[in-house]
DRENDREN-517103 format. One record per residue: residue number from 1; residue in three letters; x, z, y of N, C-alpha, C in turn. Coordinates in nm, 3 decimals, decimal comma. Example, Ala and Ser with C-alpha at 12.3 -4.5 7.8 and 13.67 -1.06 7.14 Angstrom:
REM DRENDREN-517103
(1 Ala (1,319 0,780 -0,569) (1,230 0,780 -0,450) (1,320 0,780 -0,330))
(2 Ser (1,285 0,708 -0,225) (1,367 0,714 -0,106) (1,290 0,787 0,003))
This chain:
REM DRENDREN-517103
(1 Unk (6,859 11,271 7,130) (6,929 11,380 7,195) (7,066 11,334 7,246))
(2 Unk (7,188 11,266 7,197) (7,264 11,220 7,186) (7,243 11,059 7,303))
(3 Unk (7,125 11,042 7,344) (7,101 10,951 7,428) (7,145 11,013 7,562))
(4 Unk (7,029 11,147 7,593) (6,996 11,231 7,738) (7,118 11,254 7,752))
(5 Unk (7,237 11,299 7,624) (7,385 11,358 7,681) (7,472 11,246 7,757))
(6 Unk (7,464 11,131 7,689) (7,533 11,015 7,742) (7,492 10,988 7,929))
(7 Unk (7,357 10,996 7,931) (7,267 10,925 8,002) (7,316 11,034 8,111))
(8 Unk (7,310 11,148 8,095) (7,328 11,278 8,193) (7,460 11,283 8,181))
(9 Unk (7,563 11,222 8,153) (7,729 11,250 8,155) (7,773 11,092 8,246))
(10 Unk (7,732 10,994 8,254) (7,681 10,875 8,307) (7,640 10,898 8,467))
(11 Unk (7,551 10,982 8,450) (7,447 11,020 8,580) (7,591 11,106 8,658))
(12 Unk (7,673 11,156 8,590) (7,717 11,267 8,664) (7,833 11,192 8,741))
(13 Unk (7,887 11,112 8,640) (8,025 11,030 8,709) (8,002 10,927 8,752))
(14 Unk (7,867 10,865 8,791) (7,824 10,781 8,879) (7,841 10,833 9,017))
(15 Unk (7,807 10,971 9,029) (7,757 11,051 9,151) (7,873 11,088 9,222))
(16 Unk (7,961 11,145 9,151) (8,110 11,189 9,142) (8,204 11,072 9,221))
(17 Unk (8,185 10,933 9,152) (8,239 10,795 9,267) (8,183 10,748 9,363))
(18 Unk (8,069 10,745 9,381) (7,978 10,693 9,466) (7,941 10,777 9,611))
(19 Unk (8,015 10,966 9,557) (7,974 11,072 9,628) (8,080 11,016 9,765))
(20 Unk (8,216 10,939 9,700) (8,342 10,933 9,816) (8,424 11,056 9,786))
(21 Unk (8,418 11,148 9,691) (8,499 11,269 9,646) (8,624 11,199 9,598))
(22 Unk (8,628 11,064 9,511) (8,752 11,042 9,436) (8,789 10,950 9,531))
(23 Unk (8,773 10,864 9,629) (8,781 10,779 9,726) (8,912 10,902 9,814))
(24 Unk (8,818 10,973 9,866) (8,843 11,092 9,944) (9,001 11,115 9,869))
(25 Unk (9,006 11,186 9,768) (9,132 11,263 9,696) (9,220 11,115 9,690))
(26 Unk (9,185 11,013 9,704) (9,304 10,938 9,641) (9,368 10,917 9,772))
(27 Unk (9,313 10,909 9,942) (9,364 10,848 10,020) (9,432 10,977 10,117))
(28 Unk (9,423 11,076 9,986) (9,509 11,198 10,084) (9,652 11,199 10,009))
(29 Unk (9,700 11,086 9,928) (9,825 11,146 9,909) (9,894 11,128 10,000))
(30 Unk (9,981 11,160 10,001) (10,100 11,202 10,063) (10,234 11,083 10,072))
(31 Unk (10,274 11,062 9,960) (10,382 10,972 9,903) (10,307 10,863 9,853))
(32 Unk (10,409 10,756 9,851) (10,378 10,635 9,734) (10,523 10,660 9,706))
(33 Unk (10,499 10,551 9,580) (10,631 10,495 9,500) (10,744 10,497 9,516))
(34 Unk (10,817 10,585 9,556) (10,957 10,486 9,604) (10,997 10,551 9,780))
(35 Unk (10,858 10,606 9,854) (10,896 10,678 10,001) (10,782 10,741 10,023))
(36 Unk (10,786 10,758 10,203) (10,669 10,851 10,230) (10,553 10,775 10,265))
(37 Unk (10,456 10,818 10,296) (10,350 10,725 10,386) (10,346 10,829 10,486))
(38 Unk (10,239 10,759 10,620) (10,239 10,813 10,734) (10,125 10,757 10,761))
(39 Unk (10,054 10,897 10,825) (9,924 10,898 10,878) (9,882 10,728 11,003))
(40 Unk (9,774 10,678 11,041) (9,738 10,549 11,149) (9,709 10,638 11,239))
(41 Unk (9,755 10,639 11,376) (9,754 10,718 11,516) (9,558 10,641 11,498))
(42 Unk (9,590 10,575 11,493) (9,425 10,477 11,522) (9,245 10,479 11,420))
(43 Unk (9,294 10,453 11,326) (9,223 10,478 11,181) (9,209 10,595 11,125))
(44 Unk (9,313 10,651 11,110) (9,368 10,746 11,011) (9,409 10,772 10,857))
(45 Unk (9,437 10,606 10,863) (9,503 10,564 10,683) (9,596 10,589 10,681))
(46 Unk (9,674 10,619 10,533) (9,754 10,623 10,547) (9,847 10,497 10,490))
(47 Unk (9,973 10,445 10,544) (10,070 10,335 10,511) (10,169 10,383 10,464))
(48 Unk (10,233 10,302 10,388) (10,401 10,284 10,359) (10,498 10,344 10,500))
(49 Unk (10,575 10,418 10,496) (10,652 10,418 10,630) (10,715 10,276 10,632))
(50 Unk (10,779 10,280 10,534) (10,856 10,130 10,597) (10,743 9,995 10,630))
(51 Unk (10,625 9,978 10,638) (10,567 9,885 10,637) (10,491 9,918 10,809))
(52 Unk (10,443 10,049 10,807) (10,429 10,086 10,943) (10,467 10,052 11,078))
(53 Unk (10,402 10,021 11,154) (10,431 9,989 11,296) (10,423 10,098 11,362))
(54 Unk (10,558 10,134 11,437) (10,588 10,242 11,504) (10,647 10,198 11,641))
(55 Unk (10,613 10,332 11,734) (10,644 10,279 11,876) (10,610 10,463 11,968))
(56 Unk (10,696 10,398 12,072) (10,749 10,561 12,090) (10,623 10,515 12,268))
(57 Unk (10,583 10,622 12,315) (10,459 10,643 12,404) (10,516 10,747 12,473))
(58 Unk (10,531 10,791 12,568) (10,545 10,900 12,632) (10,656 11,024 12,542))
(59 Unk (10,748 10,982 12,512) (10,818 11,071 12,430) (10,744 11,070 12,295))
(60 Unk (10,650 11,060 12,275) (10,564 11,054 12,132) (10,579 10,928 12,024))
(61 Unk (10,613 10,970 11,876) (10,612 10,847 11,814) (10,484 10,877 11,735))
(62 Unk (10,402 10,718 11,757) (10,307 10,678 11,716) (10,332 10,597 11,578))
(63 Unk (10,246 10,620 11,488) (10,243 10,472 11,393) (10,105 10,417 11,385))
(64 Unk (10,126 10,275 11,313) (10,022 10,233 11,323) (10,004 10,147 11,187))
(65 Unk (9,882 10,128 11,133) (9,878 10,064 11,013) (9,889 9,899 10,982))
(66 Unk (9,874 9,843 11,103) (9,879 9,706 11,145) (9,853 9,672 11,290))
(67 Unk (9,855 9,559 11,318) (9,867 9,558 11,464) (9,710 9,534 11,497))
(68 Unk (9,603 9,520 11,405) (9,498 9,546 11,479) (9,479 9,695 11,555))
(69 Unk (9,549 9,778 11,464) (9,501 9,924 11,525) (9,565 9,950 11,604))
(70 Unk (9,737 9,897 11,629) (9,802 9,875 11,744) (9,792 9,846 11,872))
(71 Unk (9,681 9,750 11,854) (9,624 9,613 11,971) (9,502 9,739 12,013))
(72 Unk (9,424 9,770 11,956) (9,338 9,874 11,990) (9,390 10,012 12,027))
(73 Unk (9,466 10,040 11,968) (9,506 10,160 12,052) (9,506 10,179 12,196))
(74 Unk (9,605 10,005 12,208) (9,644 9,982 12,380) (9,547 9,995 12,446))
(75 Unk (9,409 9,927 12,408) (9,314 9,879 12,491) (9,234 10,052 12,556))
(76 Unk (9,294 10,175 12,452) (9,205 10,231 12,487) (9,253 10,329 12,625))
């Protein structure tokens, strides 16, 4: 009996990580450590502000998470 509970508590938080629910909740915070983060105009990750690549477009400031998504942005 004490097996099925393990086995079915196992089953559940396999499903629970694998579902992308805790994936999901972790990459919506808000802050890190120490400052803010800021949404990728490109991806939609979020970065460090200070580590962010930012750049102003038509009156608009953009960031970006690295310059691949940078380099792609342009192209589009």
């Amino acid at each position: 009996m004490i097996f099925l509970a393990v086995y079915l508590a196992y089953k559940a938080i396999k499903s629970f990580y694998l579902s992308g629910k805790y994936y999901r909740s972790i990459q919506k915070e808000k802050t890190v450590e120490g400052g803010q983060t800021v949404k990728c105009d490109q991806c939609g990750a979020y970065v460090a502000e200070e580590l962010s690549i930012t750049v102003k477009k038509r009156g608009k400031r953009l960031s970006f998470c690295g310059t691949e998504c940078k380099d792609a942005f342009d192209k589009e």
